[in-house]
C-alpha positions in Angstrom: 5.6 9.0 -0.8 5.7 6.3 1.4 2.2 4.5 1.9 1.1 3.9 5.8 -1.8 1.3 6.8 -4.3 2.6 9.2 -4.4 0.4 12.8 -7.6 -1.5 10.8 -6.1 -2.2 7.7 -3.2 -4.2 9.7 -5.3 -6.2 12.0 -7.3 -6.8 9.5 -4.3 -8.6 7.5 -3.1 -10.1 10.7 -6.6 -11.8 11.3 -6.7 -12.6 7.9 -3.7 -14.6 7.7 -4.5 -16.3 10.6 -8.0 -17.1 9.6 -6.5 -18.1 6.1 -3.7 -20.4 7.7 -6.4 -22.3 9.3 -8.4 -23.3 6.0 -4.8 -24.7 4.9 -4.5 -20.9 2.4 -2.3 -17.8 2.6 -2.7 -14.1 0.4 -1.3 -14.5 -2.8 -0.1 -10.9 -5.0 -0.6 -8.7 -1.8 0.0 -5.2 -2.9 -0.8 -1.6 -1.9 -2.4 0.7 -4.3 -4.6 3.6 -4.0 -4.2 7.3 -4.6 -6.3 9.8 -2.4 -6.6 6.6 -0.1 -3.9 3.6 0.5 -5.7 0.2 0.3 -4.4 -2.9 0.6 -5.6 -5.8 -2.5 -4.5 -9.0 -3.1 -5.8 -12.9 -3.8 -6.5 -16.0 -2.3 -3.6 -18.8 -3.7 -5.6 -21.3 -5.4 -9.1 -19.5 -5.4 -10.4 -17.1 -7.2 -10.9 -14.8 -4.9 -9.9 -11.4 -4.9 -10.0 -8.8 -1.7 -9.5 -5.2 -0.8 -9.0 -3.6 2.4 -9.6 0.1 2.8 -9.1 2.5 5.8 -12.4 1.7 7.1 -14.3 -1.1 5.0 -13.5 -3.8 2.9 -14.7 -6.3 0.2 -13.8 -9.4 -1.7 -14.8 -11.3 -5.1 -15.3 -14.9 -4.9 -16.0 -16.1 -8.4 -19.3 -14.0 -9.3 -20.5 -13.2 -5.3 -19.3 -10.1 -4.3 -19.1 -9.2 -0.8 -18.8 -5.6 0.8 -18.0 -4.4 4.5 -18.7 -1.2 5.3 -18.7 0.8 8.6 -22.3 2.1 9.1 -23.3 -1.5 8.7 -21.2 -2.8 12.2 -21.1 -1.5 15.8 -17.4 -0.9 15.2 -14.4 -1.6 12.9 -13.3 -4.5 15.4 -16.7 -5.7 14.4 -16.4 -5.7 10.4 -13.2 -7.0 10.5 -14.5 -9.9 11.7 -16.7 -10.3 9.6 -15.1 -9.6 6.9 -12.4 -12.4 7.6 -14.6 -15.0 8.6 -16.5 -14.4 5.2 -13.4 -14.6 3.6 -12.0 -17.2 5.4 -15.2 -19.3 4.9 -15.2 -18.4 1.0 -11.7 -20.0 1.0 -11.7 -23.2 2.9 
Protein backbone atom coordinates (compact mmCIF):
# COMPACT_ATOMS: atom_id res chain seq x y z
CA UNK A 1 0.00 0.00 0.00
CA UNK A 2 1.34 3.07 -0.98
CA UNK A 3 1.36 5.75 1.91
CA UNK A 4 -0.19 9.46 0.87
CA UNK A 5 0.48 12.70 3.05
CA UNK A 6 -2.47 14.82 3.87
CA UNK A 7 -2.20 18.67 2.23
CA UNK A 8 -0.97 19.56 6.16
CA UNK A 9 1.54 17.01 6.58
CA UNK A 10 3.29 18.45 3.21
CA UNK A 11 3.19 22.10 3.98
CA UNK A 12 4.12 21.35 7.12
CA UNK A 13 7.53 19.71 5.77
CA UNK A 14 7.80 22.38 3.24
CA UNK A 15 7.69 25.16 6.04
CA UNK A 16 9.79 23.09 7.94
CA UNK A 17 12.60 22.90 5.65
CA UNK A 18 12.49 26.33 5.05
CA UNK A 19 12.36 27.31 8.57
CA UNK A 20 15.22 24.81 9.20
CA UNK A 21 17.44 26.09 6.27
CA UNK A 22 17.32 29.41 7.83
CA UNK A 23 18.91 28.31 11.40
CA UNK A 24 21.78 26.88 9.03
CA UNK A 25 19.83 22.77 9.75
CA UNK A 26 17.97 20.39 7.51
CA UNK A 27 15.73 16.91 8.65
CA UNK A 28 17.90 14.17 9.14
CA UNK A 29 16.27 10.11 8.92
CA UNK A 30 12.87 11.43 7.52
CA UNK A 31 10.67 8.52 7.19
CA UNK A 32 7.03 7.58 7.02
CA UNK A 33 5.56 5.14 9.44
CA UNK A 34 2.26 4.63 10.92
CA UNK A 35 -0.42 1.93 10.47
CA UNK A 36 -4.18 3.12 10.91
CA UNK A 37 -2.61 6.59 10.23
CA UNK A 38 0.57 7.72 7.87
CA UNK A 39 2.78 10.15 9.88
CA UNK A 40 5.72 11.55 8.90
CA UNK A 41 9.03 11.28 11.81
CA UNK A 42 12.38 12.20 11.45
CA UNK A 43 15.40 14.31 13.35
CA UNK A 44 17.11 17.39 13.39
CA UNK A 45 21.06 16.85 11.95
CA UNK A 46 23.16 17.75 14.77
CA UNK A 47 20.40 18.10 17.54
CA UNK A 48 18.74 15.98 19.40
CA UNK A 49 15.68 16.59 18.41
CA UNK A 50 13.21 14.31 17.24
CA UNK A 51 9.59 15.30 15.41
CA UNK A 52 6.41 13.74 14.20
CA UNK A 53 3.86 15.07 11.93
CA UNK A 54 0.46 13.52 11.88
CA UNK A 55 -2.68 14.23 9.64
CA UNK A 56 -3.79 16.92 11.84
CA UNK A 57 -1.21 17.67 14.85
CA UNK A 58 2.27 17.32 15.51
CA UNK A 59 5.05 17.08 18.16
CA UNK A 60 8.75 17.12 18.66
CA UNK A 61 11.46 15.95 21.46
CA UNK A 62 14.19 18.36 22.09
CA UNK A 63 16.41 16.69 24.71
CA UNK A 64 13.93 16.17 27.77
CA UNK A 65 11.09 19.12 26.64
CA UNK A 66 8.57 17.69 24.76
CA UNK A 67 6.31 19.72 22.65
CA UNK A 68 2.73 18.75 21.31
CA UNK A 69 0.46 20.49 18.54
CA UNK A 70 -2.82 19.60 18.45
CA UNK A 71 -5.85 20.97 16.50
CA UNK A 72 -8.45 22.05 19.18
CA UNK A 73 -5.61 24.10 20.60
CA UNK A 74 -5.32 26.52 17.09
CA UNK A 75 -7.90 28.49 15.00
CA UNK A 76 -6.80 26.28 12.12
CA UNK A 77 -4.19 23.77 10.88
CA UNK A 78 -2.51 26.80 8.88
CA UNK A 79 -2.28 28.10 12.39
CA UNK A 80 -0.43 25.02 14.28
CA UNK A 81 1.68 24.53 11.56
CA UNK A 82 3.14 27.57 12.34
CA UNK A 83 3.65 27.04 15.33
CA UNK A 84 4.74 24.03 15.34
CA UNK A 85 7.72 25.01 12.91
CA UNK A 86 8.67 28.06 14.52
CA UNK A 87 9.01 26.00 17.90
CA UNK A 88 10.95 23.67 16.07
CA UNK A 89 12.82 25.96 14.16
CA UNK A 90 13.58 27.95 17.38
CA UNK A 91 14.51 24.60 19.29
CA UNK A 92 17.17 24.06 16.48
CA UNK A 93 18.94 27.29 15.78
Amino acid sequence: MERQLTSFQAECEKRLAAALAQVGRCVADRRLDGISETYVTGSIEGRNITFWIYMDGADFHAGPRHRVFERPDYDSLDALAGKFVQELAEAAA
